[in-house]
py3Dmol code that shows the C-alpha trace and the ligand (Angstrom):
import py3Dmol

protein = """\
ATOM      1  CA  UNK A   1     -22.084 -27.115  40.712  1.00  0.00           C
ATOM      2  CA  UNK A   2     -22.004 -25.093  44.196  1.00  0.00           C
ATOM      3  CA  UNK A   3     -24.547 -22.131  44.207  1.00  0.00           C
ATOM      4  CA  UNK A   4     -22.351 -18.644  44.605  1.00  0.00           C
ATOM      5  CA  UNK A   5     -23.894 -17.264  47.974  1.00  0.00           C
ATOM      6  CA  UNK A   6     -20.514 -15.334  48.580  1.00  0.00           C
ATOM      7  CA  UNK A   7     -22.224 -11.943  48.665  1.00  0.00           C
ATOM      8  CA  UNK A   8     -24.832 -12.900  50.891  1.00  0.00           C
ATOM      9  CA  UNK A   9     -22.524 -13.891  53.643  1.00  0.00           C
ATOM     10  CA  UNK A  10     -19.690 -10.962  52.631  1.00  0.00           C
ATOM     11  CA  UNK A  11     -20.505  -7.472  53.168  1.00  0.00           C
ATOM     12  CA  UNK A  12     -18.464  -5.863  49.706  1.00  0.00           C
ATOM     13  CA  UNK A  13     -16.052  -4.266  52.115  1.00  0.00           C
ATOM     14  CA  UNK A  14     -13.124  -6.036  51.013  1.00  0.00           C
ATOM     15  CA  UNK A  15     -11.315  -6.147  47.418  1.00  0.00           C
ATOM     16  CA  UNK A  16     -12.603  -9.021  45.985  1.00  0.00           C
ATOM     17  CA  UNK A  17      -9.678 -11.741  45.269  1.00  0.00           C
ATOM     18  CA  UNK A  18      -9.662 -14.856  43.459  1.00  0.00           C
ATOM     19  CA  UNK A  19      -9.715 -17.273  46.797  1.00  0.00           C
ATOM     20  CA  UNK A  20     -10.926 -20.742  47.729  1.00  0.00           C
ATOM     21  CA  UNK A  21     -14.298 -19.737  48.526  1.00  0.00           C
ATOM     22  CA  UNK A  22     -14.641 -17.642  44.923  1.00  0.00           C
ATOM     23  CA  UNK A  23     -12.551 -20.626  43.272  1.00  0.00           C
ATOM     24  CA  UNK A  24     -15.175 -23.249  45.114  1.00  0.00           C
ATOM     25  CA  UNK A  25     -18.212 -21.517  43.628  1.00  0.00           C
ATOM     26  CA  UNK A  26     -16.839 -19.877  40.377  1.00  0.00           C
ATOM     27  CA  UNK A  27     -18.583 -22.103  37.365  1.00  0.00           C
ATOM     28  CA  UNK A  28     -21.952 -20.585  38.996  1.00  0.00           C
ATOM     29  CA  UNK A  29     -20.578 -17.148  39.410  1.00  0.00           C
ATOM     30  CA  UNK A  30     -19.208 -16.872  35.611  1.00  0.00           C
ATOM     31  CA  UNK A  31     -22.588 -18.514  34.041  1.00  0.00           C
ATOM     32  CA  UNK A  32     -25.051 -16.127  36.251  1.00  0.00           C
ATOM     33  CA  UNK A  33     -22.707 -13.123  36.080  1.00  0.00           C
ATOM     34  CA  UNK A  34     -21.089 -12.733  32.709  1.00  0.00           C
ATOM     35  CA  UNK A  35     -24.107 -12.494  30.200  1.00  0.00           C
ATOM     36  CA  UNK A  36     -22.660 -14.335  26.699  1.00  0.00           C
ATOM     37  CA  UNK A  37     -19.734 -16.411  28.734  1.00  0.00           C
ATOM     38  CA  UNK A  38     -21.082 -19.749  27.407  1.00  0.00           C
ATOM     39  CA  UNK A  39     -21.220 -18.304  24.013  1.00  0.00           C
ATOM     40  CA  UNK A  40     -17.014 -17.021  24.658  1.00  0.00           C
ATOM     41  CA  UNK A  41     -16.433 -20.533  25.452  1.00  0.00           C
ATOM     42  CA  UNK A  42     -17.912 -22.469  22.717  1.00  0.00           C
ATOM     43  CA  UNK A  43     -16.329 -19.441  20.039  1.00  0.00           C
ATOM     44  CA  UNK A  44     -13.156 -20.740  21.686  1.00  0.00           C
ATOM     45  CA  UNK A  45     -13.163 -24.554  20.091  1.00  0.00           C
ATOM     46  CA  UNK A  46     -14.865 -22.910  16.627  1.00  0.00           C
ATOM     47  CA  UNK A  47     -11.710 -20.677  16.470  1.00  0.00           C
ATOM     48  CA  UNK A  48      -9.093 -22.968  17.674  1.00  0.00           C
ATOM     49  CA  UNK A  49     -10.410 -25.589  14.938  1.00  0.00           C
ATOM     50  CA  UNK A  50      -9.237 -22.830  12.447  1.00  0.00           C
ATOM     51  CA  UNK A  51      -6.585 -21.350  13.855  1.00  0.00           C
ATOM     52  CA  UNK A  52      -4.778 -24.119  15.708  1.00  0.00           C
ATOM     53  CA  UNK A  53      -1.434 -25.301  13.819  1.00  0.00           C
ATOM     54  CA  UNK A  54       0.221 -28.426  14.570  1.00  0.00           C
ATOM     55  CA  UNK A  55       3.037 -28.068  16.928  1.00  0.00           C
ATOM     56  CA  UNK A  56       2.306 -25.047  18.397  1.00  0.00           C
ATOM     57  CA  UNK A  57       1.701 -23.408  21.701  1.00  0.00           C
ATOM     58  CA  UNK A  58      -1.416 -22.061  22.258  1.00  0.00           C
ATOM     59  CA  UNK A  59      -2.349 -19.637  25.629  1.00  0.00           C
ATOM     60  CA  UNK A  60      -5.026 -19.188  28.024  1.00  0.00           C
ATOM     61  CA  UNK A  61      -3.950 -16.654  30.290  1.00  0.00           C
ATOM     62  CA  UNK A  62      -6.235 -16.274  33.322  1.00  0.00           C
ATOM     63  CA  UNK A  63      -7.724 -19.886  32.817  1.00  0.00           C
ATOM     64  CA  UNK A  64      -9.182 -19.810  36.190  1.00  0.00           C
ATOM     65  CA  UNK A  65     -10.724 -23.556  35.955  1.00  0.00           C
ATOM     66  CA  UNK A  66      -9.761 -24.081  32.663  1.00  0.00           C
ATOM     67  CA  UNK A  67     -12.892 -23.795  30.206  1.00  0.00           C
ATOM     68  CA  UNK A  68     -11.230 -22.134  27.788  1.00  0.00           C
ATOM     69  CA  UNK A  69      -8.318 -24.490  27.772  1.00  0.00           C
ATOM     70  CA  UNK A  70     -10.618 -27.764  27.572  1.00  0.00           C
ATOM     71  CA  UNK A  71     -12.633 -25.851  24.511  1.00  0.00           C
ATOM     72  CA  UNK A  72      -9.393 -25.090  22.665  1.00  0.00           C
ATOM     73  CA  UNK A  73      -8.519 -28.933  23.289  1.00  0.00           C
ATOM     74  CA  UNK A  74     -11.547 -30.050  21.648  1.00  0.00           C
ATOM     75  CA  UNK A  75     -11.486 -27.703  18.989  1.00  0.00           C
ATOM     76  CA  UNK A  76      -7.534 -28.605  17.841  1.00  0.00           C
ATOM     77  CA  UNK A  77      -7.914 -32.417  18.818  1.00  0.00           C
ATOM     78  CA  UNK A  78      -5.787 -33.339  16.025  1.00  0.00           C
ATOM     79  CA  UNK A  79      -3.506 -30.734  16.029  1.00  0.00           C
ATOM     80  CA  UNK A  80      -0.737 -31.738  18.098  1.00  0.00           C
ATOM     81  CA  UNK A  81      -0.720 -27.968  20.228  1.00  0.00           C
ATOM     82  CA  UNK A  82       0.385 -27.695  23.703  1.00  0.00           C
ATOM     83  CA  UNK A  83      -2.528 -25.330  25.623  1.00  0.00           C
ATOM     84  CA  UNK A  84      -0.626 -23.369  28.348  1.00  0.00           C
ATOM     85  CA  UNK A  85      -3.068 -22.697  31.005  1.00  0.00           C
ATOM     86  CA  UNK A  86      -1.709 -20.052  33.551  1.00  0.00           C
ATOM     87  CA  UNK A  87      -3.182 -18.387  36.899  1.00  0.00           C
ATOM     88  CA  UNK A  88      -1.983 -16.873  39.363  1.00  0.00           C
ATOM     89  CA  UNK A  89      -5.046 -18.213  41.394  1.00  0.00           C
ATOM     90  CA  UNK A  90      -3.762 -20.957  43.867  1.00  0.00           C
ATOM     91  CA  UNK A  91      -7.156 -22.001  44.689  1.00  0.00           C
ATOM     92  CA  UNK A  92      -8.260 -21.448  41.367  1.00  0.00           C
ATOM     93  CA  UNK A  93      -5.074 -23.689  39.745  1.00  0.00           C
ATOM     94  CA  UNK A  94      -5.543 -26.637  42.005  1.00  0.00           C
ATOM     95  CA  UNK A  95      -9.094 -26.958  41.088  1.00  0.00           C
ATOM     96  CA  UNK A  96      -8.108 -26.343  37.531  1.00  0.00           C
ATOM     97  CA  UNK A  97      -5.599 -29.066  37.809  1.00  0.00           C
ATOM     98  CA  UNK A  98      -7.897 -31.715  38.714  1.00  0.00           C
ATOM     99  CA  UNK A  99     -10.663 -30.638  36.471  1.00  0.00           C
ATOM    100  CA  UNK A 100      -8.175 -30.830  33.567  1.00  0.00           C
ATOM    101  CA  UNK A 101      -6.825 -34.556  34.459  1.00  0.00           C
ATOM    102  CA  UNK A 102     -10.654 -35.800  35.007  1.00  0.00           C
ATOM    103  CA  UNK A 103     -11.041 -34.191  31.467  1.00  0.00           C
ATOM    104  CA  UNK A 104      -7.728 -35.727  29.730  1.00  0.00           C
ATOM    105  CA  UNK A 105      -9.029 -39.062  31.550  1.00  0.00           C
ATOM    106  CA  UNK A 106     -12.545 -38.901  29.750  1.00  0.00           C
ATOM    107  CA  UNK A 107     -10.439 -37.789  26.199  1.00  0.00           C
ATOM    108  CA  UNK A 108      -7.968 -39.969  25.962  1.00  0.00           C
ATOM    109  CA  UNK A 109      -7.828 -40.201  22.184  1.00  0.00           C
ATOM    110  CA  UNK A 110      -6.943 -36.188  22.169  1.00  0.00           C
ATOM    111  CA  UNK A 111      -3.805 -35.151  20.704  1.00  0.00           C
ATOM    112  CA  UNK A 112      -3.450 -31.528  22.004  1.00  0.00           C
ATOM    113  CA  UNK A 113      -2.243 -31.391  25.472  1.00  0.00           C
ATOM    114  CA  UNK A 114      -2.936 -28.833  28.451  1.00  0.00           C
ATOM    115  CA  UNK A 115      -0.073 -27.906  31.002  1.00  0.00           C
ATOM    116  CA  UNK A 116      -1.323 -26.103  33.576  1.00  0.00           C
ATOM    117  CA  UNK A 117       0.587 -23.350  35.424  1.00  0.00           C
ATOM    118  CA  UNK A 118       0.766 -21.383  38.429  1.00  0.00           C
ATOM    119  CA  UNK A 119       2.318 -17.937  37.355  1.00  0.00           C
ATOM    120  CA  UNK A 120       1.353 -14.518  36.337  1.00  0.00           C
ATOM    121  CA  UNK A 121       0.757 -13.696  32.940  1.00  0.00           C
ATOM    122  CA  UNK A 122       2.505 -11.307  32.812  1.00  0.00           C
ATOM    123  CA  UNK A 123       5.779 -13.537  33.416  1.00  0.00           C
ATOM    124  CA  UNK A 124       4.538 -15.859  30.957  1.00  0.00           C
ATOM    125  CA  UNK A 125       7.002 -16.509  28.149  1.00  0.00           C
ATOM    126  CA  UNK A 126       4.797 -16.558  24.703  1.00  0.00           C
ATOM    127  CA  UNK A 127       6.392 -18.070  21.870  1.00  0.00           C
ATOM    128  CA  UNK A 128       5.496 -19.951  18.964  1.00  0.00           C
ATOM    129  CA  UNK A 129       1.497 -19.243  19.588  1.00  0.00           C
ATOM    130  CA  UNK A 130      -0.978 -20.019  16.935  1.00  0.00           C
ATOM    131  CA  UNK A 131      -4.029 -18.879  19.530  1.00  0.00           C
ATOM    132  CA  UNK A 132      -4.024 -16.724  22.623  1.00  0.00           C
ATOM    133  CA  UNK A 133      -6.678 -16.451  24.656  1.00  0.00           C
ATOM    134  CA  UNK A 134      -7.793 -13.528  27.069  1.00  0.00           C
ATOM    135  CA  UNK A 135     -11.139 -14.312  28.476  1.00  0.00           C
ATOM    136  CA  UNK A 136     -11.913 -11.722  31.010  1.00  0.00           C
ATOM    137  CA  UNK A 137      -8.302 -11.427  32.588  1.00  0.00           C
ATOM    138  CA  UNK A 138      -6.838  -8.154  30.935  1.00  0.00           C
ATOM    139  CA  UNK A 139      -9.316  -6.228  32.686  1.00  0.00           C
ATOM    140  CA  UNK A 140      -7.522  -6.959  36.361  1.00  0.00           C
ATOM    141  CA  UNK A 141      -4.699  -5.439  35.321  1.00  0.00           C
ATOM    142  CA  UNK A 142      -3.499  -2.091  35.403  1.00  0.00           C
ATOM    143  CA  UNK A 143      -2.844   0.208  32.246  1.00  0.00           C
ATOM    144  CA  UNK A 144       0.523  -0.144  32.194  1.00  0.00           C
ATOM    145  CA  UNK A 145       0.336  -4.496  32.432  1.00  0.00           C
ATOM    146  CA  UNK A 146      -2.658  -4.270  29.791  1.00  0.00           C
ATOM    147  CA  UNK A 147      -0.241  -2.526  27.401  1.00  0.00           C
ATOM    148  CA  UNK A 148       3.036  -4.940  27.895  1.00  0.00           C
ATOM    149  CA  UNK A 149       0.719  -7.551  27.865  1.00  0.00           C
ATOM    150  CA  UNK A 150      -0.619  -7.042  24.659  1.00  0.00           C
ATOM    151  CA  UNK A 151       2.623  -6.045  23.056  1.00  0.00           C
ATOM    152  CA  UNK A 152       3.930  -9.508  24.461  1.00  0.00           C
ATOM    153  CA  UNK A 153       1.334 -11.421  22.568  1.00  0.00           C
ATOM    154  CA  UNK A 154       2.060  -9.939  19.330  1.00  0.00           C
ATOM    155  CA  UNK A 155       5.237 -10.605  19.489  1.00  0.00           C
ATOM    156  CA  UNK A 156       4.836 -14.319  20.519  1.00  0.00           C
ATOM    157  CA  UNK A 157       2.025 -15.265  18.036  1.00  0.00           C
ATOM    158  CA  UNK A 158       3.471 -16.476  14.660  1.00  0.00           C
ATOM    159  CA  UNK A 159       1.970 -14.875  11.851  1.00  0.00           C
ATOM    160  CA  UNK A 160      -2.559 -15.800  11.505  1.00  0.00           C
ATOM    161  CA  UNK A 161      -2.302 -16.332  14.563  1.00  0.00           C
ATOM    162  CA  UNK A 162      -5.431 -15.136  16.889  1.00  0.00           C
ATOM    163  CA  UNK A 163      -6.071 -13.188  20.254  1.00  0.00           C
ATOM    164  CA  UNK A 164      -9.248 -13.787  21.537  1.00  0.00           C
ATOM    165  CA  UNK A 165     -10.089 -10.877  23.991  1.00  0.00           C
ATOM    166  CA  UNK A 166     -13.188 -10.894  26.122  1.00  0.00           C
ATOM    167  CA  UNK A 167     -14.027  -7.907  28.656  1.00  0.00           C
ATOM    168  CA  UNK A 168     -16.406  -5.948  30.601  1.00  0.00           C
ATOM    169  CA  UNK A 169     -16.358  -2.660  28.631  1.00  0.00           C
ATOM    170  CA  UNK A 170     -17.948   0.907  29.444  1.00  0.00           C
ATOM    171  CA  UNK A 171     -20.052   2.791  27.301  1.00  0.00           C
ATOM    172  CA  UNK A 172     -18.799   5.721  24.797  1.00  0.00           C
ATOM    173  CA  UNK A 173     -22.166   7.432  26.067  1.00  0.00           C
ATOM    174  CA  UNK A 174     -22.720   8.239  29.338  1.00  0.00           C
ATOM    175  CA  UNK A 175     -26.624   7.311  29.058  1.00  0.00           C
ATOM    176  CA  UNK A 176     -26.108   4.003  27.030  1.00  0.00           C
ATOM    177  CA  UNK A 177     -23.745   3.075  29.637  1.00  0.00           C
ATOM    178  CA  UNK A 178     -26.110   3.600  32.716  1.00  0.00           C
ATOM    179  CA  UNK A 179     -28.693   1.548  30.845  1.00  0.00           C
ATOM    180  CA  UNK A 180     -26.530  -0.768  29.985  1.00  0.00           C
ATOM    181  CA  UNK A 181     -25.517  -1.606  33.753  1.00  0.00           C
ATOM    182  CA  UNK A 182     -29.166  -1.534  34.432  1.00  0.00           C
ATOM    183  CA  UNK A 183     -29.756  -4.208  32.088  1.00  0.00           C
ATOM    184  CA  UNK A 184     -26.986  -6.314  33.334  1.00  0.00           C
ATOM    185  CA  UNK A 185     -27.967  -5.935  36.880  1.00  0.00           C
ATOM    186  CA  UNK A 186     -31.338  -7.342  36.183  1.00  0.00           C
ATOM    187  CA  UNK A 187     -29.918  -9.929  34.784  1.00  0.00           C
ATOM    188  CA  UNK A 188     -28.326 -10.614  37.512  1.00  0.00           C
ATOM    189  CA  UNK A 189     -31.814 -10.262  39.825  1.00  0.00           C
ATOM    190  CA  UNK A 190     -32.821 -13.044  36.920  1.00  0.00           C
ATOM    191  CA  UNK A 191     -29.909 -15.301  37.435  1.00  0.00           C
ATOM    192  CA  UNK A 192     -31.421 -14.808  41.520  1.00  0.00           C
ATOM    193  CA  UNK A 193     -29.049 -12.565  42.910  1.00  0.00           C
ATOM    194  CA  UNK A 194     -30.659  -9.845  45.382  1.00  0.00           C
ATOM    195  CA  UNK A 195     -30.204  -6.221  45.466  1.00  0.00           C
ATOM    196  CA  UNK A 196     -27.695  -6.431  47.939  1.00  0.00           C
ATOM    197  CA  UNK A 197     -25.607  -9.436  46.818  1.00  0.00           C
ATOM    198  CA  UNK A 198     -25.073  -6.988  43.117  1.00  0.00           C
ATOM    199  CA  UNK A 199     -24.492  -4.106  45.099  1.00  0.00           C
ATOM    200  CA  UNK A 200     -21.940  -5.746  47.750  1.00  0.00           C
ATOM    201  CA  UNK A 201     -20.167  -7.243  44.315  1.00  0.00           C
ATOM    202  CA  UNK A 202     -20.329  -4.290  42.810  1.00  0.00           C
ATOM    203  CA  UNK A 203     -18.404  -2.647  45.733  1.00  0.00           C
ATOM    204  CA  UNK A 204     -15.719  -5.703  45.892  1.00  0.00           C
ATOM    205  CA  UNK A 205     -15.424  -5.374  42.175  1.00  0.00           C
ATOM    206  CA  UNK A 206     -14.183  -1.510  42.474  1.00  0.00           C
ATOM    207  CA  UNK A 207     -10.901  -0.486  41.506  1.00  0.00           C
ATOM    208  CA  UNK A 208     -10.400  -4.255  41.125  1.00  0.00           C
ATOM    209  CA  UNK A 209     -11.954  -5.002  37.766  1.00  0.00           C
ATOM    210  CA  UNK A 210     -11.400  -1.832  36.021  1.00  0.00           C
ATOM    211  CA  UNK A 211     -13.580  -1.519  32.523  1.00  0.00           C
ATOM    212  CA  UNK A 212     -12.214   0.342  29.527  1.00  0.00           C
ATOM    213  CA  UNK A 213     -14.231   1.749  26.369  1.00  0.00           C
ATOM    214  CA  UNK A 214     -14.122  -0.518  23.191  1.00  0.00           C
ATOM    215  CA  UNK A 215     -12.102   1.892  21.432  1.00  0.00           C
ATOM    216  CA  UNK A 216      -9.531   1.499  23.685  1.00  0.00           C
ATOM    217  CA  UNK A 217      -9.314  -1.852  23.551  1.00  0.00           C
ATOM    218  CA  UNK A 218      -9.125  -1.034  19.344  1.00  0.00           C
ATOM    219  CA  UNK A 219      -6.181   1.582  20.001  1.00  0.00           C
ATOM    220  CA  UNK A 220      -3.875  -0.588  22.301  1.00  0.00           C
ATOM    221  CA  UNK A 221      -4.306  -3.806  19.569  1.00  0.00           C
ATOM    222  CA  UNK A 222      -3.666  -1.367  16.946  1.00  0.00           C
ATOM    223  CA  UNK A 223      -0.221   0.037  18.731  1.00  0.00           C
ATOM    224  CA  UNK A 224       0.612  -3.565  19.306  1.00  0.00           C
ATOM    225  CA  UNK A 225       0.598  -4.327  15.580  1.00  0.00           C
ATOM    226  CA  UNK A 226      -2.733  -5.659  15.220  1.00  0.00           C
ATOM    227  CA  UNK A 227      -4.388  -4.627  11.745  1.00  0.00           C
ATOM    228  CA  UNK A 228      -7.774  -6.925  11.895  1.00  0.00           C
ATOM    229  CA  UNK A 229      -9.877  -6.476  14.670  1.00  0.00           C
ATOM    230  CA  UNK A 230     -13.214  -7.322  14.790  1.00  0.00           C
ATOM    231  CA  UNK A 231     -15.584  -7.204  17.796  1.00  0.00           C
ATOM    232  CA  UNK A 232     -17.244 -11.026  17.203  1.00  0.00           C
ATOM    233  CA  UNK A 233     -19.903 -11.058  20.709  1.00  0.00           C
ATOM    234  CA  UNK A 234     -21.449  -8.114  22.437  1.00  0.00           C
ATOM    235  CA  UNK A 235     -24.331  -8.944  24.950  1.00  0.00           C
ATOM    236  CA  UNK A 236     -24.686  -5.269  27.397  1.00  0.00           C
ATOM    237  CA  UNK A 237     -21.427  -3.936  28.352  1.00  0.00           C
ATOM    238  CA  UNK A 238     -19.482  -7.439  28.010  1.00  0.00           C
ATOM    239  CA  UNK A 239     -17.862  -7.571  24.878  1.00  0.00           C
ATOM    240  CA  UNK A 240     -15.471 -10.157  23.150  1.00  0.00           C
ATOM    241  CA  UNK A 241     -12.589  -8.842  20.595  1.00  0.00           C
ATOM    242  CA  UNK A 242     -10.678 -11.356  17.887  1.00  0.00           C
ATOM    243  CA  UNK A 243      -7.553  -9.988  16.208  1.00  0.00           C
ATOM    244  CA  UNK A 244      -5.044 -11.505  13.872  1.00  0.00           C
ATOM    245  CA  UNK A 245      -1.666 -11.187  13.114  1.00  0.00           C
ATOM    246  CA  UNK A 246      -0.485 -11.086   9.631  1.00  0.00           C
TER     247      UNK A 246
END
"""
ligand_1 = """\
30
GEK
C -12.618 -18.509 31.880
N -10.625 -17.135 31.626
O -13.336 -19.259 32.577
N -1.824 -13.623 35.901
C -2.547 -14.761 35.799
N -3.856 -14.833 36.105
C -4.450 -13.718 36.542
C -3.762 -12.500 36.674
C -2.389 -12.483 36.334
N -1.656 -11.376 36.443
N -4.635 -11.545 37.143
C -5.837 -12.156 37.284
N -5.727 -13.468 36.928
C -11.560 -17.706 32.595
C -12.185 -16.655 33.473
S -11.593 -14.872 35.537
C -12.760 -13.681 35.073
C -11.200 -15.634 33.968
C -13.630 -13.155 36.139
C -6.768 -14.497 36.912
C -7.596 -14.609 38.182
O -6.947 -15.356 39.191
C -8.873 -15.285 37.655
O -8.811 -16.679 37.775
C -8.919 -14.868 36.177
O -7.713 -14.151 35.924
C -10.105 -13.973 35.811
O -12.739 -18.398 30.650
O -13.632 -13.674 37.266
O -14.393 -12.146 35.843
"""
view = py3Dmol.view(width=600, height=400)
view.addModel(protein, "pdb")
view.setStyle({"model": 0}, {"cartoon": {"style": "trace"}})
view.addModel(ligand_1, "xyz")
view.setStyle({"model": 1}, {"stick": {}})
view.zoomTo()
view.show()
């Protein structure tokens, strides 16, 4: 795995975008960066072993290099599902590619297959979907693309069939939420990131990655037609959200 040293090198001046260089060091960035992200991934091939049906389509929108995607493989093995694995991440979807064909190459026995597809999510046809997952994508989009998006699941997942939403959330309480960002950061000084490489992030990350409160999350599932919600991870201000349809 190559060490993320993007921050050292780039001074935070420029929106941060999902590029070769990010692509070429992202397994690093995601397990030092995103406290509970191995825990998202391994809740992903628990869940799909329960909620996978046979013959169905399942979703991982944002799949960057595919984790989620191989863990929802593993989980529905014997399911017979087709994974759709979209980005619209050139860098990040020709790594992806690759990763996924060493993977099918070391499972060969697997009966779930994984497609993988350049293409915004947002343009992504959902249909017959026993799972859906959204690990850390919806919060790059804006209001408006959060909303359709959401609405667009619903409608494509047949009925128990799951979301699985993971984001960086802010704080109902103005004091929780500034310790809460202090905690993360020093986990980040932890996982070896300096003071400047979090703050440089930090100022790539602006109006980029834009957090929303829990309960929002809650009120645009709800609209969507989403009755059970429950919030299954929390670890600081990252949080990750499972919601059926019935
Ligand atoms: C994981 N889920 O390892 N359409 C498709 N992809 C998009 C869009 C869009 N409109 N907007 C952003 N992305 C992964 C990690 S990373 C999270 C997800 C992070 C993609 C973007 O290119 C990137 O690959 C991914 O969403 C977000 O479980 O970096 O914090």
């Amino acid at each position: 795995m190559t060490d993320d040293q993007l921050y050292k090198q780039r001074d935070g001046s420029e929106p941060f975008r999902f590029d070769a260089s990010v692509a070429s060091v992202f397994p690093d960035m995601l397990k030092r960066s995103i406290p509970g992200y191995s825990a998202s991934i391994e809740a992903i091939g628990s869940l799909a072993a329960r909620f996978v049906e046979a013959g169905t389509h399942c979703y991982d929108l944002g799949c960057s290099l595919g984790a989620a995607s191989i863990a929802m493989r593993q989980g529905a093995a014997d399911k017979r599902a087709n994974i759709i694995a979209v980005d619209n991440s050139k860098a990040m979807i020709e790594r992806c590619e690759a990763i996924i064909a060493d993977e099918t190459a070391r499972d060969p026995e697997s009966q779930s297959v994984i497609e993988v597809v350049l293409g915004d999510a947002l343009q992504t046809e959902i249909r017959n979907a026993s799972m859906v997952v959204l690990n850390y994508t919806l919060q790059f989009l804006s209001e408006d693309q959060r909303d359709s998006l959401i609405r667009r699941i619903y409608e494509g997942l047949n009925p128990n069939g799951l979301l699985l939403l993971s984001e960086k959330v802010v704080d109902e309480n103005p004091a929780m939420e500034t310790l809460l960002i202090d905690l993360h950061h020093e986990h980040k000084r932890r996982n070896h990131y300096s003071e400047m490489e979090i703050s440089r992030k930090r100022s790539a990350l602006e109006n980029v990655l834009v957090p929303e409160k829990v309960s929002a999350h809650r009120a645009r599932l709800e609209a969507a037609g989403f009755v059970d919600i429950a919030v299954w991870l929390r670890y600081f201000n990252f949080v990750s959200i499972i919601a059926i349809k019935r």
